[in-house]
VEXDREN-2710 file (C-alpha; in Angstrom, 1 decimal):
% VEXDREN-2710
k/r/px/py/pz
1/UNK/0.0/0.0/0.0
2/UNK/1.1/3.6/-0.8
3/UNK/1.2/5.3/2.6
4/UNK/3.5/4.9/5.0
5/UNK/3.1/8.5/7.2
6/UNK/0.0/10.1/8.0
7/UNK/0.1/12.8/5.1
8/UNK/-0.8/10.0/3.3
9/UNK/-2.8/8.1/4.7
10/UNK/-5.1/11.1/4.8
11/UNK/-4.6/11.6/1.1
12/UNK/-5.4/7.8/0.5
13/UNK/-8.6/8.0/2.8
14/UNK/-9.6/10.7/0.5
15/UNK/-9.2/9.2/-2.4
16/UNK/-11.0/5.9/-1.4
17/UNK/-13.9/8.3/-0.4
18/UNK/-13.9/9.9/-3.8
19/UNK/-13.9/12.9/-1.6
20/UNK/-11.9/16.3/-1.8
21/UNK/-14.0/17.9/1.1
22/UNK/-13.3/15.7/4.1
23/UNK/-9.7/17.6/5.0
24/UNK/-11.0/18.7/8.5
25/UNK/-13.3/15.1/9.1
26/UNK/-10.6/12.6/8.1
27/UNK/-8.2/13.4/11.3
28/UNK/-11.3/12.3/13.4
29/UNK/-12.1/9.0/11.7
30/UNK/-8.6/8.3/11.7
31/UNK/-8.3/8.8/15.6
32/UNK/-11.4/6.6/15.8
33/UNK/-10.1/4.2/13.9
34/UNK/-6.7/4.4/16.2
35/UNK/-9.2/4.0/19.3
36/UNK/-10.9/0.9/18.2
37/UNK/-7.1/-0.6/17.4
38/UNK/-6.0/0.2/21.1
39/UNK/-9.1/-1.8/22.2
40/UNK/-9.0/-4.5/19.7
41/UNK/-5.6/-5.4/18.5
42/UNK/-2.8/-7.2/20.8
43/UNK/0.5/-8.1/18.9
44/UNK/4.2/-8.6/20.1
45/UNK/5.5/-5.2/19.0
46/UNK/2.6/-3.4/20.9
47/UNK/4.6/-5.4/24.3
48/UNK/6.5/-3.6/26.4
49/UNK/9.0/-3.9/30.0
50/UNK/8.7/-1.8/32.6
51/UNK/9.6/-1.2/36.0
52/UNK/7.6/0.1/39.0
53/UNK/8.1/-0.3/43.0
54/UNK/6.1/-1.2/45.5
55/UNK/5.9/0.4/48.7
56/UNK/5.7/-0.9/52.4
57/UNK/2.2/-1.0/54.3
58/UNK/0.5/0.7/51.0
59/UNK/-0.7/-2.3/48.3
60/UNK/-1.5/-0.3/45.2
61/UNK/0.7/0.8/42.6
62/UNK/-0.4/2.8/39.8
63/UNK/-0.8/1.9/36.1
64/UNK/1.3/3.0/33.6
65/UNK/0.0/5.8/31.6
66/UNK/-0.2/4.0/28.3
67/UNK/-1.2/0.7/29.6
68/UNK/-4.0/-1.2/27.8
69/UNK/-3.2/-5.1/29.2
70/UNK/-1.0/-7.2/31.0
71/UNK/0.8/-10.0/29.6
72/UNK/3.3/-11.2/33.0
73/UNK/4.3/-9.4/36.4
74/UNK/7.0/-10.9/38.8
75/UNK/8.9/-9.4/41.4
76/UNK/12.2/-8.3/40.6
77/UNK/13.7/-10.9/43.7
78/UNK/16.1/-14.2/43.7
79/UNK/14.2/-16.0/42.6
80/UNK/12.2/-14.5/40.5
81/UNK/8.5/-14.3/42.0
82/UNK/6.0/-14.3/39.3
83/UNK/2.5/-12.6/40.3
84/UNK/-0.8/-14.3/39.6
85/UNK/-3.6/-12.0/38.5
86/UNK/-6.9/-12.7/39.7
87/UNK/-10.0/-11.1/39.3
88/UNK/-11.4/-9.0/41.4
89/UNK/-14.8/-10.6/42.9
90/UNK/-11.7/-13.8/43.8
91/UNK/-9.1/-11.5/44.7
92/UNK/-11.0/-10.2/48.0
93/UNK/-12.9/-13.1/48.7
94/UNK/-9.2/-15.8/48.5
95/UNK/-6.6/-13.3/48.2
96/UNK/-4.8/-12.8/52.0
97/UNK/-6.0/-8.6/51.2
98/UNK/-5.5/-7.5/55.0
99/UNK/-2.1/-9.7/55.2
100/UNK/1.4/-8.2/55.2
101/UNK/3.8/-9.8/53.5
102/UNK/5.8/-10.5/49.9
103/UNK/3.0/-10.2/47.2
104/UNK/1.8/-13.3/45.8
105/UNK/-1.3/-11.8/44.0
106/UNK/-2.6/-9.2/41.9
107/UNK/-6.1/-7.8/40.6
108/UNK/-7.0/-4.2/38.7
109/UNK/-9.0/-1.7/40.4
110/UNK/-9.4/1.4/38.3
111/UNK/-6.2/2.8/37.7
112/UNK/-3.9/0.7/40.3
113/UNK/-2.7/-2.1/40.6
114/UNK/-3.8/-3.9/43.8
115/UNK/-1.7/-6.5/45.7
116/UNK/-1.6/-9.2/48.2
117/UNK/-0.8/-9.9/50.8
118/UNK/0.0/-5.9/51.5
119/UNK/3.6/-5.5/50.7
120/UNK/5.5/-5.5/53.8
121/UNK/8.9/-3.7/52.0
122/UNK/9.7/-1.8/48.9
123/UNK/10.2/-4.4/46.4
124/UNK/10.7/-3.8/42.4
125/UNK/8.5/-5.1/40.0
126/UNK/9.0/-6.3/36.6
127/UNK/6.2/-5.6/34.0
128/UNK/5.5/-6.9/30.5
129/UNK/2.5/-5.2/29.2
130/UNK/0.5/-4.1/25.9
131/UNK/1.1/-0.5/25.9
132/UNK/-1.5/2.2/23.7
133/UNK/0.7/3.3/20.6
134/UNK/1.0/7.3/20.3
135/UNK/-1.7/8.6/18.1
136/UNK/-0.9/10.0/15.0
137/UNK/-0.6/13.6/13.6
138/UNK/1.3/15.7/11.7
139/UNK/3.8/16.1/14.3
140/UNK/4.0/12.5/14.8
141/UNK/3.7/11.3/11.4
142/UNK/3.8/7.4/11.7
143/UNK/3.2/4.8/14.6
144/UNK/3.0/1.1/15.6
145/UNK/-0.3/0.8/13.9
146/UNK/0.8/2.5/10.1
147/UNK/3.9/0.4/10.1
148/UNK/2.1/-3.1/11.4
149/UNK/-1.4/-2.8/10.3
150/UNK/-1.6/0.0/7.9
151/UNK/-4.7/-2.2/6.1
152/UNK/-6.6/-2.7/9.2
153/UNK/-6.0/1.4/10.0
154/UNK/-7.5/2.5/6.1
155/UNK/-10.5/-0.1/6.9
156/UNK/-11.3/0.6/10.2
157/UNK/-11.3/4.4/9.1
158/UNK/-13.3/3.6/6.1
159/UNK/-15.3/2.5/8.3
160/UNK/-15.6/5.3/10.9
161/UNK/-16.3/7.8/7.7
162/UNK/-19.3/6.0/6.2
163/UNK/-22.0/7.0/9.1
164/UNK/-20.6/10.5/8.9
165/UNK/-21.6/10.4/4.9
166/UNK/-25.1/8.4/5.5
167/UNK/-23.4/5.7/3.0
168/UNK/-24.0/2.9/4.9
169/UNK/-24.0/0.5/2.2
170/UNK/-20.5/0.9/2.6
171/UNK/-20.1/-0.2/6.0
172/UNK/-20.3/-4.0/5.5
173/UNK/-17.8/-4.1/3.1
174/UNK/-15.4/-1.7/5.4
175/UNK/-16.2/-4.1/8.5
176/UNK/-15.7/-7.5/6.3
177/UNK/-12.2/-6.5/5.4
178/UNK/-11.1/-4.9/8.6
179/UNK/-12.2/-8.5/10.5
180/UNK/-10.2/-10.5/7.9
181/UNK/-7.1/-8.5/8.4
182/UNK/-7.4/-9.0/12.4
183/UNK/-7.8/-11.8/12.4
184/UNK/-4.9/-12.3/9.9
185/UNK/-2.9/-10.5/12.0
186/UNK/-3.9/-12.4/15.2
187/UNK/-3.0/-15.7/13.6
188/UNK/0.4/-14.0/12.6
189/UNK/1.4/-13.0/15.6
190/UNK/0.5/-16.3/17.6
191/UNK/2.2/-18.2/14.9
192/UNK/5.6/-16.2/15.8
193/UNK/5.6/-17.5/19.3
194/UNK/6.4/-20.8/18.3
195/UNK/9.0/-22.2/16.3
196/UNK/7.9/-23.4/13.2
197/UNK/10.3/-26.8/13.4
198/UNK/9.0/-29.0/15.5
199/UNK/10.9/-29.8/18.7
200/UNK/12.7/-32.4/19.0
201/UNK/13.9/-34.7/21.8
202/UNK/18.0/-35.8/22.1
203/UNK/18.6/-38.4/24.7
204/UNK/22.4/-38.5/25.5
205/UNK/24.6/-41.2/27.4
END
Protein backbone atom coordinates (compact mmCIF):
# COMPACT_ATOMS: atom_id res chain seq x y z
CA UNK A 1 0.00 0.00 0.00
CA UNK A 2 1.10 3.65 -0.80
CA UNK A 3 1.17 5.29 2.59
CA UNK A 4 3.52 4.90 4.95
CA UNK A 5 3.06 8.46 7.19
CA UNK A 6 0.00 10.08 8.03
CA UNK A 7 0.13 12.84 5.11
CA UNK A 8 -0.80 9.95 3.25
CA UNK A 9 -2.85 8.08 4.67
CA UNK A 10 -5.08 11.06 4.82
CA UNK A 11 -4.58 11.63 1.09
CA UNK A 12 -5.36 7.76 0.50
CA UNK A 13 -8.62 8.04 2.82
CA UNK A 14 -9.60 10.69 0.54
CA UNK A 15 -9.16 9.18 -2.43
CA UNK A 16 -11.01 5.94 -1.40
CA UNK A 17 -13.92 8.31 -0.43
CA UNK A 18 -13.95 9.92 -3.84
CA UNK A 19 -13.95 12.93 -1.65
CA UNK A 20 -11.85 16.34 -1.77
CA UNK A 21 -13.97 17.87 1.15
CA UNK A 22 -13.34 15.72 4.10
CA UNK A 23 -9.72 17.56 5.00
CA UNK A 24 -10.96 18.75 8.50
CA UNK A 25 -13.31 15.05 9.09
CA UNK A 26 -10.63 12.62 8.10
CA UNK A 27 -8.25 13.42 11.28
CA UNK A 28 -11.31 12.34 13.38
CA UNK A 29 -12.14 9.02 11.73
CA UNK A 30 -8.59 8.31 11.68
CA UNK A 31 -8.31 8.76 15.61
CA UNK A 32 -11.44 6.63 15.84
CA UNK A 33 -10.06 4.21 13.85
CA UNK A 34 -6.70 4.43 16.18
CA UNK A 35 -9.22 3.97 19.29
CA UNK A 36 -10.90 0.86 18.24
CA UNK A 37 -7.13 -0.61 17.43
CA UNK A 38 -5.98 0.18 21.13
CA UNK A 39 -9.06 -1.78 22.17
CA UNK A 40 -8.96 -4.47 19.71
CA UNK A 41 -5.57 -5.41 18.53
CA UNK A 42 -2.83 -7.23 20.78
CA UNK A 43 0.55 -8.09 18.93
CA UNK A 44 4.19 -8.57 20.06
CA UNK A 45 5.46 -5.18 18.99
CA UNK A 46 2.63 -3.41 20.93
CA UNK A 47 4.62 -5.41 24.26
CA UNK A 48 6.50 -3.57 26.37
CA UNK A 49 9.02 -3.87 29.99
CA UNK A 50 8.71 -1.78 32.61
CA UNK A 51 9.65 -1.17 36.03
CA UNK A 52 7.65 0.12 38.99
CA UNK A 53 8.09 -0.31 42.98
CA UNK A 54 6.07 -1.16 45.53
CA UNK A 55 5.88 0.44 48.71
CA UNK A 56 5.68 -0.87 52.44
CA UNK A 57 2.22 -1.04 54.32
CA UNK A 58 0.52 0.66 50.96
CA UNK A 59 -0.75 -2.31 48.29
CA UNK A 60 -1.48 -0.29 45.24
CA UNK A 61 0.67 0.78 42.61
CA UNK A 62 -0.44 2.76 39.77
CA UNK A 63 -0.85 1.89 36.11
CA UNK A 64 1.30 3.00 33.60
CA UNK A 65 -0.05 5.79 31.57
CA UNK A 66 -0.23 3.97 28.34
CA UNK A 67 -1.22 0.71 29.55
CA UNK A 68 -4.02 -1.22 27.77
CA UNK A 69 -3.23 -5.05 29.22
CA UNK A 70 -1.02 -7.23 31.02
CA UNK A 71 0.78 -9.99 29.64
CA UNK A 72 3.26 -11.16 32.98
CA UNK A 73 4.29 -9.41 36.38
CA UNK A 74 6.96 -10.93 38.77
CA UNK A 75 8.87 -9.37 41.41
CA UNK A 76 12.16 -8.33 40.59
CA UNK A 77 13.69 -10.87 43.68
CA UNK A 78 16.14 -14.22 43.70
CA UNK A 79 14.16 -16.01 42.64
CA UNK A 80 12.25 -14.53 40.54
CA UNK A 81 8.50 -14.30 42.00
CA UNK A 82 5.98 -14.25 39.32
CA UNK A 83 2.51 -12.55 40.28
CA UNK A 84 -0.81 -14.30 39.65
CA UNK A 85 -3.58 -11.96 38.54
CA UNK A 86 -6.88 -12.69 39.74
CA UNK A 87 -9.96 -11.09 39.26
CA UNK A 88 -11.41 -8.98 41.43
CA UNK A 89 -14.77 -10.59 42.90
CA UNK A 90 -11.68 -13.83 43.83
CA UNK A 91 -9.06 -11.49 44.69
CA UNK A 92 -10.96 -10.24 47.99
CA UNK A 93 -12.88 -13.06 48.66
CA UNK A 94 -9.23 -15.84 48.47
CA UNK A 95 -6.62 -13.31 48.25
CA UNK A 96 -4.75 -12.85 52.01
CA UNK A 97 -6.05 -8.57 51.23
CA UNK A 98 -5.47 -7.46 54.99
CA UNK A 99 -2.06 -9.69 55.15
CA UNK A 100 1.40 -8.20 55.18
CA UNK A 101 3.80 -9.77 53.46
CA UNK A 102 5.80 -10.53 49.93
CA UNK A 103 3.02 -10.16 47.23
CA UNK A 104 1.82 -13.32 45.83
CA UNK A 105 -1.26 -11.83 43.97
CA UNK A 106 -2.62 -9.25 41.92
CA UNK A 107 -6.09 -7.76 40.62
CA UNK A 108 -6.99 -4.18 38.68
CA UNK A 109 -9.03 -1.72 40.37
CA UNK A 110 -9.44 1.42 38.29
CA UNK A 111 -6.15 2.75 37.70
CA UNK A 112 -3.87 0.71 40.27
CA UNK A 113 -2.68 -2.11 40.61
CA UNK A 114 -3.75 -3.86 43.81
CA UNK A 115 -1.69 -6.55 45.70
CA UNK A 116 -1.61 -9.25 48.19
CA UNK A 117 -0.78 -9.86 50.79
CA UNK A 118 0.00 -5.90 51.49
CA UNK A 119 3.62 -5.50 50.71
CA UNK A 120 5.52 -5.49 53.77
CA UNK A 121 8.88 -3.74 52.03
CA UNK A 122 9.66 -1.84 48.93
CA UNK A 123 10.22 -4.43 46.40
CA UNK A 124 10.66 -3.78 42.42
CA UNK A 125 8.46 -5.13 39.96
CA UNK A 126 8.96 -6.29 36.64
CA UNK A 127 6.21 -5.63 34.02
CA UNK A 128 5.47 -6.90 30.49
CA UNK A 129 2.50 -5.25 29.20
CA UNK A 130 0.49 -4.05 25.89
CA UNK A 131 1.09 -0.54 25.87
CA UNK A 132 -1.48 2.24 23.73
CA UNK A 133 0.71 3.27 20.61
CA UNK A 134 0.97 7.29 20.27
CA UNK A 135 -1.66 8.55 18.14
CA UNK A 136 -0.91 10.02 14.95
CA UNK A 137 -0.64 13.62 13.63
CA UNK A 138 1.31 15.69 11.67
CA UNK A 139 3.85 16.06 14.29
CA UNK A 140 3.96 12.51 14.76
CA UNK A 141 3.69 11.25 11.40
CA UNK A 142 3.80 7.40 11.73
CA UNK A 143 3.21 4.81 14.60
CA UNK A 144 2.99 1.10 15.61
CA UNK A 145 -0.33 0.76 13.95
CA UNK A 146 0.84 2.53 10.13
CA UNK A 147 3.88 0.44 10.10
CA UNK A 148 2.13 -3.11 11.42
CA UNK A 149 -1.39 -2.79 10.28
CA UNK A 150 -1.58 0.03 7.88
CA UNK A 151 -4.65 -2.17 6.06
CA UNK A 152 -6.64 -2.71 9.18
CA UNK A 153 -6.03 1.37 10.01
CA UNK A 154 -7.55 2.50 6.09
CA UNK A 155 -10.51 -0.14 6.92
CA UNK A 156 -11.32 0.63 10.23
CA UNK A 157 -11.26 4.38 9.10
CA UNK A 158 -13.30 3.58 6.13
CA UNK A 159 -15.34 2.48 8.34
CA UNK A 160 -15.58 5.30 10.90
CA UNK A 161 -16.31 7.76 7.66
CA UNK A 162 -19.28 6.03 6.18
CA UNK A 163 -21.97 6.97 9.08
CA UNK A 164 -20.63 10.49 8.90
CA UNK A 165 -21.58 10.45 4.85
CA UNK A 166 -25.06 8.36 5.53
CA UNK A 167 -23.39 5.72 3.03
CA UNK A 168 -24.02 2.86 4.88
CA UNK A 169 -24.00 0.51 2.20
CA UNK A 170 -20.48 0.87 2.60
CA UNK A 171 -20.11 -0.15 5.95
CA UNK A 172 -20.27 -3.98 5.54
CA UNK A 173 -17.77 -4.10 3.13
CA UNK A 174 -15.45 -1.74 5.44
CA UNK A 175 -16.23 -4.11 8.49
CA UNK A 176 -15.68 -7.49 6.34
CA UNK A 177 -12.17 -6.55 5.41
CA UNK A 178 -11.14 -4.85 8.56
CA UNK A 179 -12.21 -8.47 10.54
CA UNK A 180 -10.24 -10.52 7.95
CA UNK A 181 -7.09 -8.48 8.43
CA UNK A 182 -7.40 -9.02 12.39
CA UNK A 183 -7.79 -11.78 12.42
CA UNK A 184 -4.88 -12.27 9.95
CA UNK A 185 -2.87 -10.47 11.97
CA UNK A 186 -3.90 -12.44 15.22
CA UNK A 187 -2.95 -15.75 13.55
CA UNK A 188 0.38 -13.98 12.63
CA UNK A 189 1.40 -12.95 15.58
CA UNK A 190 0.49 -16.35 17.59
CA UNK A 191 2.19 -18.23 14.86
CA UNK A 192 5.60 -16.23 15.82
CA UNK A 193 5.60 -17.46 19.33
CA UNK A 194 6.41 -20.80 18.29
CA UNK A 195 9.01 -22.16 16.27
CA UNK A 196 7.91 -23.40 13.16
CA UNK A 197 10.30 -26.80 13.40
CA UNK A 198 9.02 -29.01 15.47
CA UNK A 199 10.90 -29.78 18.71
CA UNK A 200 12.67 -32.45 18.96
CA UNK A 201 13.91 -34.73 21.83
CA UNK A 202 17.97 -35.83 22.13
CA UNK A 203 18.55 -38.35 24.72
CA UNK A 204 22.44 -38.53 25.48
CA UNK A 205 24.65 -41.20 27.44
Amino acid sequence: MAFTNYSALKTKIAEYLARTDLDAQIPDFIRLAEERLRRELRIRQMLKVATASTTASDSTVSLPADFLAMKEMHLDTTPVSTLTFQTTSNFFRNARVTDSGKPVHYTLLGSEFQFAPIPDSNYTLRMVYYYKPDLLSDSNPSNLFLANAPDLLLYGTLAEAEPYLMNDERLATWAQLYERGLQALRTSDDDSEYPSAPMVISLTK
